[in-house]
N, C-alpha and C positions, 0 to 999 in steps of 0.2 A: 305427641303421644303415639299416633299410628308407626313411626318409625321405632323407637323404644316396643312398641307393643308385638311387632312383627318378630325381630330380635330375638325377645324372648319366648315370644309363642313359637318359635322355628326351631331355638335352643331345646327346649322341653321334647317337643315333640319328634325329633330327632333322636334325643335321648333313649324318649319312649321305645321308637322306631325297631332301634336296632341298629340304625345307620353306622358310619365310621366312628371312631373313638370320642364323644362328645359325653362334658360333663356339665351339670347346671349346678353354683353353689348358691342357695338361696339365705342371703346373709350378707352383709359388706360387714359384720365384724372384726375383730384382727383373726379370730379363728377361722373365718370364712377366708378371708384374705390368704391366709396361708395354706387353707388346704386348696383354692384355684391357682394357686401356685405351684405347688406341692403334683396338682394333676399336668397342670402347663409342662412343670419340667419331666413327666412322665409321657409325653407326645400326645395328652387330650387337648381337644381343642373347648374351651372353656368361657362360659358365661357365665358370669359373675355380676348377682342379681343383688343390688344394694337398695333396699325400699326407703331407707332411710335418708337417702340422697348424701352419706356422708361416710366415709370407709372409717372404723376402728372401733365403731362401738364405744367402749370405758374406757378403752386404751386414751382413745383422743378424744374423748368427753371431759377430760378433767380428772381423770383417774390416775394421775402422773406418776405415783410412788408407788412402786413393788414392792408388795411384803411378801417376803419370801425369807425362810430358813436357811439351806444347802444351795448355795448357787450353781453349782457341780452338778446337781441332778436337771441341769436346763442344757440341752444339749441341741442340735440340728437348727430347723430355720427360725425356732426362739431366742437361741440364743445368738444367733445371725440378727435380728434383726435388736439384741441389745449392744450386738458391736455398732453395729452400725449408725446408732444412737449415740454410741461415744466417741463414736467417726465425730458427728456433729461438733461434740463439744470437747474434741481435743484427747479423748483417751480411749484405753482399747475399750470397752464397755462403760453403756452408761444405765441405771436401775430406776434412776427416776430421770424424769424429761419431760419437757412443755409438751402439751397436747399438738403444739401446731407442728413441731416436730416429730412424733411418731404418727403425725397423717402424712407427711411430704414421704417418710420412711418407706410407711404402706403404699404409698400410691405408685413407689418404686419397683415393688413386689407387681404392684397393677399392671404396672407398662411393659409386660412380660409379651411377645407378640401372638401368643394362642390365647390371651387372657381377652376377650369382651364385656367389657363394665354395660349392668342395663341400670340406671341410677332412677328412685322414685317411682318404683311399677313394684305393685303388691300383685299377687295369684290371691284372689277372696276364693277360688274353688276350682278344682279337678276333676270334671265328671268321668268316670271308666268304669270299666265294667271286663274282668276277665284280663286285667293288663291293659284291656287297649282303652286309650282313651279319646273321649268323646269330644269334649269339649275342653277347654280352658275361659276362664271368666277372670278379667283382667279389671285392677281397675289403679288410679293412679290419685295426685296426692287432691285433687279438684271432685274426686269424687264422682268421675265418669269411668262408664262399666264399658266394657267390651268382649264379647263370647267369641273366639277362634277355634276354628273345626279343621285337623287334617285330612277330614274325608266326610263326604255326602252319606253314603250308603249307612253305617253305622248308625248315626242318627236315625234315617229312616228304617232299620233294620227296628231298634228299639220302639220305635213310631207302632210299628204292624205289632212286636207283641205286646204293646201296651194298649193302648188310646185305641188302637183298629183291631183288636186283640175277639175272634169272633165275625169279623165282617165276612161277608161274601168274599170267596176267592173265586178268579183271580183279582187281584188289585193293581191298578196300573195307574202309577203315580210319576209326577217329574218334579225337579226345583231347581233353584238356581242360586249362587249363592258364592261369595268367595271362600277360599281353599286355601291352605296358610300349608306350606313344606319344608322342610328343610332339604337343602341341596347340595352337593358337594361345592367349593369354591371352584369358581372359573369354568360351571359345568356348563353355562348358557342356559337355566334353566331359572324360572321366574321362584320366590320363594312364595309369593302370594298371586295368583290371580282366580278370572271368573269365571266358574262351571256350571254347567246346565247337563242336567241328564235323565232320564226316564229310569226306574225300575218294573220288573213286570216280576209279581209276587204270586205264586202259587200258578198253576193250571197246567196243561199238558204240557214237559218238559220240550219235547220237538217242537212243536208250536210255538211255545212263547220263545224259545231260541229265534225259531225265523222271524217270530214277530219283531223283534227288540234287532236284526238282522238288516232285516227290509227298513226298517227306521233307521237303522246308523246309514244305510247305505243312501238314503233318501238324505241324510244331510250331508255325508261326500257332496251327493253329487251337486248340494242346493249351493257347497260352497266355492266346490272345484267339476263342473260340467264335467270335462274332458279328461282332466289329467291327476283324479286321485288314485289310490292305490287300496287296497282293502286286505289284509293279512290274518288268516285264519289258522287257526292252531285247538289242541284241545291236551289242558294239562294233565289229561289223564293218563297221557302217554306215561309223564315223568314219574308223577304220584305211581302206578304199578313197575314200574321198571326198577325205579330206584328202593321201593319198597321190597325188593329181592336183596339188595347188598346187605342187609345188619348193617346201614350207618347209625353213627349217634346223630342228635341232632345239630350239633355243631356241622358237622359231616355235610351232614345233607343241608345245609344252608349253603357252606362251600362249597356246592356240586352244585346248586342252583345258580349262587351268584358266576360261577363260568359258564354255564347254559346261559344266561338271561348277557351276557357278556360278549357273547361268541369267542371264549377266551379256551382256544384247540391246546394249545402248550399244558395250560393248566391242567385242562379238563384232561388230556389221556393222560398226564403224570398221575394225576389221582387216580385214576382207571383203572393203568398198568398192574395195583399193587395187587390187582384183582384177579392176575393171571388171567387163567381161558374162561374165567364165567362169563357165560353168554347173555345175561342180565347185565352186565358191567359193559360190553360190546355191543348192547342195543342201544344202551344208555349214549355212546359216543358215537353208532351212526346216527341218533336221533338228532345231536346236536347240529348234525350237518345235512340234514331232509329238509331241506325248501326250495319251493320254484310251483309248477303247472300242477295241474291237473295228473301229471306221469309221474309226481312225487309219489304217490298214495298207493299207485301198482308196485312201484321200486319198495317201500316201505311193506308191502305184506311181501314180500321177499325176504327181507332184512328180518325183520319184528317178531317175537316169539306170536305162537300162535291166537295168546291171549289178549293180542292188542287187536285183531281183526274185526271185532262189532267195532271199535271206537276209530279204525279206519271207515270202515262202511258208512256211520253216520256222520263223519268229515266228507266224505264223497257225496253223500248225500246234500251235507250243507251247500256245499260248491255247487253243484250242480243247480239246485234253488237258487242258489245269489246272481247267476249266470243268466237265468233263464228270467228273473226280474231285473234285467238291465247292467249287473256289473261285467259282462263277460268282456275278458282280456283286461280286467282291471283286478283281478280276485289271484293271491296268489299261499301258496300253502306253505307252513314253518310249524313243523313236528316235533322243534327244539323249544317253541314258546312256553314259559314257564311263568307261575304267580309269583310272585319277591316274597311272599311270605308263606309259610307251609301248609296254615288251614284257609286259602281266601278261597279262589275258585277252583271248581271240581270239575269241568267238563269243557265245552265251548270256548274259547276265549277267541278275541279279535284285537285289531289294529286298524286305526286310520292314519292315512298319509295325504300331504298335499306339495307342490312342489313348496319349495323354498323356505320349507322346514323341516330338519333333517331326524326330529324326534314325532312322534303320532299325536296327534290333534284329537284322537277320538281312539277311546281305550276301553276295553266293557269285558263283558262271560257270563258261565254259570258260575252262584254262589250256595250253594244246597247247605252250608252246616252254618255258616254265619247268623242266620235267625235264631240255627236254636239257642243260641248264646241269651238270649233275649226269651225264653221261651218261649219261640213258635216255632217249630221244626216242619218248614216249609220251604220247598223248593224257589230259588229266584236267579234271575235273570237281568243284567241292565248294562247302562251305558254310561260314560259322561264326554264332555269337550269341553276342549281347553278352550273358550273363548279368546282368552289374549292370545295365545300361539295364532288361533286363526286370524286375528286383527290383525295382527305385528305382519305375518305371511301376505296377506291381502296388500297391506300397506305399505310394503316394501317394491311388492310386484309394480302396484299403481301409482310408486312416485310420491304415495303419502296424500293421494284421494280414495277414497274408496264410495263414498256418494256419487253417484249419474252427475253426470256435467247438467247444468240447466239447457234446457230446449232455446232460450231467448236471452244473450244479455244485452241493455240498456244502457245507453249512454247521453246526456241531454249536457246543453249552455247552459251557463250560468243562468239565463233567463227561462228555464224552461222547466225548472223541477218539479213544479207540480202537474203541468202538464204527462211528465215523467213518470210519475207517479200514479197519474189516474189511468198512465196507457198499463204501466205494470199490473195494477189491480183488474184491471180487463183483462190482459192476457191470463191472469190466473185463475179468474172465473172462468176463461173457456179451456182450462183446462190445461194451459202453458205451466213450466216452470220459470221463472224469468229470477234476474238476477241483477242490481243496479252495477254498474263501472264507477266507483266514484277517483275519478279520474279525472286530471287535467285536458284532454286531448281524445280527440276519438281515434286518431292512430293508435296510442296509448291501450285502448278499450280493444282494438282488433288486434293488438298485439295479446293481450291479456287473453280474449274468448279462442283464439288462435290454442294460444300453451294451453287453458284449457276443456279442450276439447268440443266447444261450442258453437254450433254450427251457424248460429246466426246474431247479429246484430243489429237492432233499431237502433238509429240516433234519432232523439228527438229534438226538433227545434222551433223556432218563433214561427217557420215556414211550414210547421209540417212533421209528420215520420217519416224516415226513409229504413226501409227494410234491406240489409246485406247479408248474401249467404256465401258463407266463408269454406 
């Protein structure tokens, strides 16, 4: 079930997205069948959602015989798929046909390579609100339910104007929770995993910025000491900049996805058409402002004069992040932009660790997303990828990432409970210990050797012997 339910909760919400050309047909009919084909051979990439566990509907239920008047007026992939039927049985068109043959037909139509069959998974319910949506509630033919969410915040956004609708601000809330995406193929990017994150709703906007700041940077460091990275930006650059050109909104989606891209060819061919305006030439050295601290002087050089408070309070922020422990780890990017046009307004950041080459820990300000919900209240938050950080950790460490135990044990054949009661002692005072179940005590110091265990007891008939390796 979880693998079908992924599938289509990835297909949907992808849809929803905006993402690249994706279409969901929710039907394994022969009308559904045809029009996921119909989009296949149009370059969508296509899930094709059959609850029924069975493609054709009346076609291949038993509905064998077409009544029909004017054959002539059946023309494109209907009446393709009645040749093809008379493929079967020897002639150019066939109008009536066994069921079990206009399914092998359809299924033909299926094995299209942009087509993804999700067989026996019903959608019981959509929650959204404004286009976006919130949830998906999945359930299959046993009658187990399943809710998938492409994002944390949302939910909680609705949470505060509802249920905490009236509380005390500010409200400072976190959860944890899996996170279902849909992702380009071959991008290396998980379509499901688990995130944890704080929000900080309402209160002074500088403040709660550093506060939700000094937390993201407290778990850098809780996960990568030494060597993370932290990248600060503030979308409000793009939001005024770009709001000088008269784009449509198609436009300005285009202009984001090459900002969010770092894709120069694109970005000044679009630019260009804009001759000398100086709004269209902020817009393209913006995309290329990042590095120190001497970003932020360079930029009130470059930058129309109206972007100078929203330099101020990025200097600001740096120098705060600096002075709590990230300095030489904090660096600045005046091209960071939201992938969608109403999410955040101000602040935005990034986390980096080595050995993962996309951000681990992603956050901002969100100032209009509540009032969607009715509460038109300022916020602030974060989330992390947990699996990105496990998979990075994991990889680093060989695939430990647990402390080696303080003690491992090895005993004779004769001696295991011995073994046993010396384990249980070492744990009470406070050991980690760990048995060898191994033939040989070479065996066991080869083993706490690889990993990383500095000491060995063997225990035996005679006695413990204590080895520090």
């Amino acid at each position: 079930m979880k693998r079908f339910v992924l599938i289509l909760a990835a297909a949907i919400i992808a849809a929803a997205c905006g993402t690249r050309p994706r279409v969901v047909v929710y039907g394994g009919t022969s009308a559904g069948v045809i029009a996921a084909y119909s989009a296949a051979c149009s370059g969508c990439d296509v899930t094709l959602v059959c609850p029924e566990g069975r493609f054709g509907g009346m076609t291949t239920g038993g509905l064998g015989y077409t009544d029909i008047g004017n054959k002539q007026v059946v023309t494109g992939l209907a009446r393709k798929f009645y040749r093809l039927t008379g493929e079967h049985y020897g002639r150019l068109e066939s109008w009536v046909f066994e069921p079990h043959v206009a399914e092998d037909i359809l299924k033909q139509f299926v094995l299209h390579p942009r087509i993804r069959p999700v067989m026996g998974m019903w959608i019981e319910s959509a929650d959204t609100l404004g286009g976006k949506i919130l949830s998906i509630k999945l359930t299959d033919g046993k009658g187990r339910l399943v809710v998938m969410r492409p994002d944390s915040t949302l939910p909680i956004a609705r949470l505060v104007g509802t249920r905490l609708s009236g509380s005390p601000l500010p409200l400072k809330l976190f959860y944890n929770q899996t996170i279902y995406r849909a992702n380009p193929k071959e991008s290396g990017r998980d379509d499901e995993f688990f995130q944890s994150g704080i929000e900080i709703i309402g209160g002074d906007t500088m403040k709660a910025d550093m506060e939700a700041l000094s937390i993201a940077s407290e778990v850098m460091e809780s996960i990568e000491e030494e060597d993370y990275r932290f990248e600060i930006g503030d979308s409000s650059f793009f939001t005024l900049l770009s709001s000088k050109l008269g784009l449509s909104e198609r436009e300005l989606d285009e202009l984001r996805e090459y900002m969010l891209n770092k894709n120069y060819p694109a970005l000044d061919e679009m630019l260009g058409k804009f001759g000398d305006n100086e709004y269209a030439a902020a817009v393209g050295r913006l995309a290329r402002l990042f590095g120190g601290r001497e970003i932020l002087e360079e930029a009130e050089r470059l930058l129309p004069p109206e972007a100078r408070p929203m330099l101020e309070r990025l200097g600001i922020v740096f120098d705060d992040l600096c002075a709590i422990g990230a300095e030489g780890k904090v660096t600045v990017d005046l091209g960071m932009v939201s992938k969608s046009q109403d999410y955040y307004t101000g602040i935005v950041f990034k986390g980096y660790i080595h050995g993962y080459g996309m951000p681990v820990l992603s956050g901002g300000r969100y100032d209009k997303v509540l009032a969607d919900f009715g509460a038109d209240i300022p916020a602030t938050g974060f989330a992390v990828n947990e699996n990105a950080v496990a998979n990075a950790l994991l990889k680093r460490s060989g695939g430990m990432l647990t402390p080696a135990p303080d003690v491992m044990i090895y005993c004779d054949d004769d001696s295991l409970i011995d073994a046993i009661k010396h384990c249980r002692r070492l744990i009470s005072e406070g050991y980690t210990a760990e048995y060898a179940d191994l033939s040989s005590a070479e065996e066991a110091r080869e083993l706490a050797r690889s990993r990383g265990i500095r000491r060995l007891d063997i225990v035996t008939a005679d006695g413990i012997t204590s080895e520090e390796l």
